[in-house]
C-alpha positions in Angstrom: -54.8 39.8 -1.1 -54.8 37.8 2.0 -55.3 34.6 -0.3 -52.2 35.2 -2.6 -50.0 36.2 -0.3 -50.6 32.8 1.5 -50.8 31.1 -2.4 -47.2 33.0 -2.1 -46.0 32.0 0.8 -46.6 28.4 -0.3 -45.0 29.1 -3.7 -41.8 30.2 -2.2 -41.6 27.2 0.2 -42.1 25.0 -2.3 -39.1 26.4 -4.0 -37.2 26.5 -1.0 -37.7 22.6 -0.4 -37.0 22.0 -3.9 -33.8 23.8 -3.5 -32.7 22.1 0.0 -33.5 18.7 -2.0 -31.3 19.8 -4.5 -28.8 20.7 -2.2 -28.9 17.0 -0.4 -28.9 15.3 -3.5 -25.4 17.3 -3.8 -24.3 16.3 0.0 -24.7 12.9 -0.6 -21.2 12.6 -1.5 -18.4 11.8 1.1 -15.1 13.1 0.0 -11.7 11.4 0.7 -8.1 12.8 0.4 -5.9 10.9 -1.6 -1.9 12.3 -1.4 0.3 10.3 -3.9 3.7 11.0 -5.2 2.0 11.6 -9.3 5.2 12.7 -10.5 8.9 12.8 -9.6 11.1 9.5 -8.9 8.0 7.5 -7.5 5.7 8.5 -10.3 5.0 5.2 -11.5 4.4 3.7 -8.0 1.8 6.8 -7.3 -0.6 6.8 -10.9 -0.5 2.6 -10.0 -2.0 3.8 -6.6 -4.3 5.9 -8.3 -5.3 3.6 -10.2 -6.2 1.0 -8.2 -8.2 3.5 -6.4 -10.3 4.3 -9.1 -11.1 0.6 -9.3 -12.2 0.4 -5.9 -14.1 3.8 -6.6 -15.9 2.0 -8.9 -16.8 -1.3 -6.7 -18.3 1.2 -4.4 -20.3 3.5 -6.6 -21.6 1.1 -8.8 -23.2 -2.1 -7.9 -21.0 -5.5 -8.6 -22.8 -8.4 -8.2 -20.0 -10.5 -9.7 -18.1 -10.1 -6.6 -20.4 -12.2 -4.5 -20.7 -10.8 -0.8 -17.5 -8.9 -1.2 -17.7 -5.8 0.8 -19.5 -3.0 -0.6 -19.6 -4.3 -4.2 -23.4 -5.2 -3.5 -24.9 -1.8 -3.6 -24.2 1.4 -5.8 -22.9 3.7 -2.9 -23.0 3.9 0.5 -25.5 1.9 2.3 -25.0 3.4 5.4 -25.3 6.7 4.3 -28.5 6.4 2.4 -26.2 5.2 -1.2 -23.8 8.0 -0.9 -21.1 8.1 -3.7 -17.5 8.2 -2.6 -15.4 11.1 -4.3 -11.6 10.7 -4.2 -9.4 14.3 -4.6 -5.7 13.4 -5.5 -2.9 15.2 -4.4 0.9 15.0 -5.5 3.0 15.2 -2.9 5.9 15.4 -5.9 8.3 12.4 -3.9 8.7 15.7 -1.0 7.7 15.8 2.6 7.0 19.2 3.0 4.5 19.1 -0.4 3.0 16.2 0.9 2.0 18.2 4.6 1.2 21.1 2.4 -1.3 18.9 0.1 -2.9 17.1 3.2 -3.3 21.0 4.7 -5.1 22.1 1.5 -7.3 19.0 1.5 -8.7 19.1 4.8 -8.9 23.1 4.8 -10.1 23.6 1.4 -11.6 20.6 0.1 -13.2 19.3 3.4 -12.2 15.5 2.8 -13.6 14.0 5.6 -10.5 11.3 5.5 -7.4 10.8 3.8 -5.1 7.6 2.6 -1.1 7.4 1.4 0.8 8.9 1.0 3.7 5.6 -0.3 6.5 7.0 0.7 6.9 6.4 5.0 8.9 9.9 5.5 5.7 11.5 3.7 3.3 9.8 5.8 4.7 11.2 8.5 4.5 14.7 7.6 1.0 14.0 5.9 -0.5 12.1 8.6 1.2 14.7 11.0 -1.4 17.6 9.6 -4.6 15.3 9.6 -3.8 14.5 13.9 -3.5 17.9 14.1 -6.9 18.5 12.9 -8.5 15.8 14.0 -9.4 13.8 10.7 -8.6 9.9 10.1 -5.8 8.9 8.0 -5.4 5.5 6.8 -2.1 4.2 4.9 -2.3 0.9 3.2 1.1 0.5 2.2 3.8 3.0 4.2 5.9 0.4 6.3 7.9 2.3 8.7 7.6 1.2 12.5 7.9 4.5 13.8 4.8 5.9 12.0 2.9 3.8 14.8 4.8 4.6 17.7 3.6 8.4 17.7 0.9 8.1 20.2 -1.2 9.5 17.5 -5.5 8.3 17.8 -6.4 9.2 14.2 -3.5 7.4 12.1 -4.6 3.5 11.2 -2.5 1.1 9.1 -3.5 -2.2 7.7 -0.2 -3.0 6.4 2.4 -5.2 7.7 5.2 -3.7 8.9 9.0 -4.2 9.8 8.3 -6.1 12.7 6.3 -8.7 10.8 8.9 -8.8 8.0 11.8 -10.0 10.4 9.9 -13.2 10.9 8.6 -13.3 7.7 12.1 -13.2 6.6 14.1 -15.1 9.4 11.6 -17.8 8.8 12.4 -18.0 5.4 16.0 -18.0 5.4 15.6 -21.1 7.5 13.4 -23.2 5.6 15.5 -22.1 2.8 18.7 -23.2 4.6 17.0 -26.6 5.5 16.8 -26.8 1.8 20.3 -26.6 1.3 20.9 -23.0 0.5 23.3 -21.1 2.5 22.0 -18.2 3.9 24.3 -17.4 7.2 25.9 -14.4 5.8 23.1 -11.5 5.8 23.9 -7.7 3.8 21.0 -5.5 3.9 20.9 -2.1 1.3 18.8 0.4 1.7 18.5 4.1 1.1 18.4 7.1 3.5 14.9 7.5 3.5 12.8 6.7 6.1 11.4 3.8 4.7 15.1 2.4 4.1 16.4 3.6 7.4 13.3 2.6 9.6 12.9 -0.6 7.9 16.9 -1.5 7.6 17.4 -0.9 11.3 14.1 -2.8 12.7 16.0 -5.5 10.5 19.4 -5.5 11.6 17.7 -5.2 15.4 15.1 -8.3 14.9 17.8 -10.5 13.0 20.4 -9.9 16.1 17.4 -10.9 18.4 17.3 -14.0 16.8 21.3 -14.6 17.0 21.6 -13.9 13.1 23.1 -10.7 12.9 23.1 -8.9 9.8 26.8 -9.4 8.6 27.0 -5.9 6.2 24.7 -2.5 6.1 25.1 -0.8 2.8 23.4 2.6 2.5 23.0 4.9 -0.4 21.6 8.1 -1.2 17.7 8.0 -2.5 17.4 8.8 -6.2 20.9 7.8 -6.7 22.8 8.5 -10.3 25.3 6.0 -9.9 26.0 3.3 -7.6 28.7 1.3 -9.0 30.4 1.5 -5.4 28.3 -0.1 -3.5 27.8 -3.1 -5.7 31.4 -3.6 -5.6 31.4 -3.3 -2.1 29.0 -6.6 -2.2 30.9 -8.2 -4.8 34.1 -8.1 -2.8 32.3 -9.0 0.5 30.3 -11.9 -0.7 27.2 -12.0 1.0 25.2 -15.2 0.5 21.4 -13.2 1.0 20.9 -9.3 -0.2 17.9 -7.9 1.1 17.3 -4.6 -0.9 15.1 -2.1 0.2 14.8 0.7 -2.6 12.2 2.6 -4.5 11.5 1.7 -8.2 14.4 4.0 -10.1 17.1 2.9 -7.7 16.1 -0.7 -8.1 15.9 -0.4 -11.7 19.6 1.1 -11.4 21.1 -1.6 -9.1 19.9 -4.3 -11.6 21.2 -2.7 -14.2 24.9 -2.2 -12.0 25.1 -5.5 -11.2 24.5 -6.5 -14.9 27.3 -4.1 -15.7 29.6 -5.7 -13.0 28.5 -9.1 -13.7 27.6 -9.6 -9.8 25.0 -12.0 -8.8 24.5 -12.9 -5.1 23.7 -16.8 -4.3 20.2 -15.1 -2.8 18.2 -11.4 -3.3 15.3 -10.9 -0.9 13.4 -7.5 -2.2 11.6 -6.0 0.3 8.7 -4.8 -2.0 8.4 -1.2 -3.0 10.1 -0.8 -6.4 10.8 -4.6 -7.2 6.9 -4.8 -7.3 6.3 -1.9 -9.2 5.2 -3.1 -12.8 8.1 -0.4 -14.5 11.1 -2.5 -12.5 9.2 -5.8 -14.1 9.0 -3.7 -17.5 12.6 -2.3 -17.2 14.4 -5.1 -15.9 12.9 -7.9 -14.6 14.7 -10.4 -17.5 17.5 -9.2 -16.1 16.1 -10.0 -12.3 15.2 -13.7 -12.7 14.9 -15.2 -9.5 14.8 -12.2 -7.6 12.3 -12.8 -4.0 10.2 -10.4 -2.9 7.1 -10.3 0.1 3.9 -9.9 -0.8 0.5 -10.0 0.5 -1.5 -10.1 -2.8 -2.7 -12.9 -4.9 -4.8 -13.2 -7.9 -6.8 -16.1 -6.8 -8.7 -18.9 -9.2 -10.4 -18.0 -11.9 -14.2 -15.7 -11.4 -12.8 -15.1 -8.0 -13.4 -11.9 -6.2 -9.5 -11.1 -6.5 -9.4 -12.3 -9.7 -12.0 -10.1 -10.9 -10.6 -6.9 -8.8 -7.3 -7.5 -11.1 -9.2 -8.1 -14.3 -10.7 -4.7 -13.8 -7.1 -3.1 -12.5 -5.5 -4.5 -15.7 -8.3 -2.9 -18.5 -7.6 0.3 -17.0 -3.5 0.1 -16.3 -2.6 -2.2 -18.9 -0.7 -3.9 -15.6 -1.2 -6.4 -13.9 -2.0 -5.6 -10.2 1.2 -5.0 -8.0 1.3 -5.9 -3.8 1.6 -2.6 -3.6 -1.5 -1.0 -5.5 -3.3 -3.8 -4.2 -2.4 -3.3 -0.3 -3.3 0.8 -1.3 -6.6 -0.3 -2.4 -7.4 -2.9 0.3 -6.4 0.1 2.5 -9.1 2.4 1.0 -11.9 -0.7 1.2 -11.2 -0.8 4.8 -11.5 3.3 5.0 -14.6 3.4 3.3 -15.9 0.6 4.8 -15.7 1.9 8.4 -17.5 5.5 6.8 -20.5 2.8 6.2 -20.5 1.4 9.0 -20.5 4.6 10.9 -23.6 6.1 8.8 -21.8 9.2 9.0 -18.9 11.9 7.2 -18.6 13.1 11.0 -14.7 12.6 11.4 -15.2 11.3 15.2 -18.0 8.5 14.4 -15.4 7.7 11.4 -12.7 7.7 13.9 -14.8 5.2 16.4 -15.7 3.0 13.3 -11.9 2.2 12.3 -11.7 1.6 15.9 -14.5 -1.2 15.7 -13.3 -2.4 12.7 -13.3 -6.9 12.6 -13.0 -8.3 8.9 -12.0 -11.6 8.2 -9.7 -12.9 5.4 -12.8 -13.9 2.9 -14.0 -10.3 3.3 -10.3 -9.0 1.6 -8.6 -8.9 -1.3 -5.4 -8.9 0.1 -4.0 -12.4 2.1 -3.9 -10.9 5.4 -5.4 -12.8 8.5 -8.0 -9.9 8.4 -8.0 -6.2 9.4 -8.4 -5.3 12.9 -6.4 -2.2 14.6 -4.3 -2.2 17.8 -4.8 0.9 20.0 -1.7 2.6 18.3 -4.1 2.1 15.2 -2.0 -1.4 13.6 -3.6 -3.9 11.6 -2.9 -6.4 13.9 -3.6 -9.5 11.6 -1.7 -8.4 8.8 0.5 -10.8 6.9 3.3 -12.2 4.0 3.9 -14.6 1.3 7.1 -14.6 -0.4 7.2 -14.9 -4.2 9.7 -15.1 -6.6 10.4 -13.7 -10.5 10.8 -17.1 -12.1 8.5 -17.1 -14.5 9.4 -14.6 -17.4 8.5 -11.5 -16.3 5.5 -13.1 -13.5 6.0 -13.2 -10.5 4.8 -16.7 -8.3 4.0 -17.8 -4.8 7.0 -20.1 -3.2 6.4 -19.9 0.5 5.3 -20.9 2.6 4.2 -24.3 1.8 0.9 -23.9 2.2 0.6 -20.9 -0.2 3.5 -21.7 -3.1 2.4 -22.5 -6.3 6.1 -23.1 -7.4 8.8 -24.2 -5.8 11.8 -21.6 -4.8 14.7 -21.6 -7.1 18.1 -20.7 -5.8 20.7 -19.5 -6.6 19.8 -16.4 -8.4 19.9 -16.4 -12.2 19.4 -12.5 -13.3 20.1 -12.8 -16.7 
């Protein structure tokens, strides 16, 4: 009796370890939160973020030897965490504030993401990123641009991005190799909607510009998601502005090309500050009717067999797209994220935390053109950087400045259609 009990006891341990392997083989999985606007106005701009973070979902999980010594492309998981494979849950935040909070509560509460990344729209970050300080869990943006969401004192919100700040040099800069050139550029009007992203970024404009004895000459706000805004591109066409800089979302860009087609209004100079005029639907919609339109970037396809040029082969089989600034500085975002989970060899939110913290890449270990990724102690990418390009080239856009970057020359005035 004494015998097969022991035989038993053995018997029932071995199960028991078979079922705790089990259960590890389930726990090596690390979890991230992804909030998105999936439907709604910004639709578009969120399933392209979605979709570039599938691509890098794949990079990580699956071993890519194509992409030379790109970052975490050489193994199939996780090093660090004993080849881990990185789960994304998506949550649509629906363009709203309050859903995007809500979402970010559910994901850290009920799906125990261990980090999260978005959320697009700056006014949602805030709220999002809001809820993941509050419990202590890292959130990353790649692509929100308002100052502010820095400036909160926070220690687990990180942004590789650039930001405002960077974009009134990127811009002043610009304007004044572009007035060397010949074009005139004195008279400045900046539009932008009453978002925090068009607020935030309008004003850290007007205040930069001033600082630099330029200031901005006319402020034209709107309402987001507008229906019509046939006013305020009369108000430019009676004013005369020689640049526009536009700061707007995808359906109101689409609608302000379409206004000015319908006014016949074309200002010498359009600078876009991203955001909808890189979505691929504005290109889609109207870009023929954009021609010559600028716009910042920090994303560039690279030569041929490139690790960049791969990473938008890849985008483009599953989008049909080609890969935007945008979904590109959303997936470099989420390398960087993931990254710093390797390096910390842990899904503890603290060592993750410490690891963003440590974090020191260099420009040939990105796929965006930044100066490489490493974070202030209000948690800014303080190497982040901006090309300008222009829509010149049917419905491409291509590098003009500066110099050392352009692969065309700029083309003024603006042609549209």
């Amino acid at each position: 009796m004494r015998f097969k009990h022991i035989v038993g006891l053995l018997c029932a341990a071995s199960v028991s370890v078979a079922f705790a392997g089990g259960a590890l083989a389930e726990d090596k999985v690390v979890k991230i939160g992804a909030v998105f606007p999936l439907s709604g106005n910004a639709a578009s701009a969120g399933n392209h973020a979605k979709a570039a973070i599938q691509v890098a979902i794949d990079i990580i999980n699956n071993a890519h030897p194509e992409l030379g010594n790109f970052p975490l492309a050489k193994n199939a998981g996780l090093a660090g965490l004993g080849g881990a494979k990185v789960e994304v849950v998506f949550a649509d935040n629906q363009g709203s504030p309050a859903t995007g909070q809500n979402q970010a509560l559910r994901l850290i509460t009920e799906e125990k993401v261990v980090a999260l990344t978005g959320a697009y729209q700056s006014g949602i970050t805030l709220t999002a990123s809001a809820i993941a300080e509050k419990y202590g869990i890292p959130f990353l943006t790649g692509e929100s641009v308002a100052a502010n969401l820095t400036e909160r004192g926070f220690k687990w919100f990180f942004r590789t991005t650039p930001i405002a700040t960077d974009f009134v040099n990127v811009y002043h800069d610009f304007l004044t190799d572009m007035k060397a050139a010949g074009a005139k550029t004195d008279n400045v009007a900046i539009v932008h909607d009453n978002t925090e992203y068009g607020t935030s970024v309008a004003n850290t404009l007007a205040s930069g510009f001033k600082d630099k004895g330029q200031p901005i000459a006319l402020d034209v706000a709107y309402p987001s998601n507008a229906t019509d805004l046939q006013s305020q591109v009369l108000q430019l066409k009676e004013k005369k502005p020689d640049v526009l800089i536009m700061i707007s979302y995808t359906s109101d860009a689409i609608l302000f090309a379409k206004t000015m087609q319908a006014q016949d209004y074309k200002p010498p100079m359009i600078i876009a500050d991203d955001s909808g005029y890189s979505d691929p639907s504005f290109i889609k919609s109207v870009g023929k009717i954009s021609q010559g339109v600028f716009n910042r970037s920090s994303w560039s396809v690279g030569p041929p067999e490139s690790p960049t040029a791969v990473i938008a082969k890849m985008y483009k089989e599953k989008t049909g797209d080609d890969l935007d600034d945008t979904a590109g500085r959303e997936m470099q975002g989420f390398f960087v994220l993931v990254d710093a989970i390797d390096r910390a060899g842990s899904t503890d939110p603290a060592k993750i935390q410490a690891a963003l913290k440590a974090t020191d890449l260099k420009p040939e270990q990105l796929m965006m053109g930044y100066k490489g990724v490493k974070f202030d102690d209000k948690g800014q990418n303080t190497l982040a950087s901006a090309v300008i390009i222009q829509l010149q080239d049917g419905e491409n856009y291509v590098a003009v400045w500066p110099n050392a970057n352009a692969t065309k020359t700029p083309l003024t005035p603006f042609k549209g259609w």
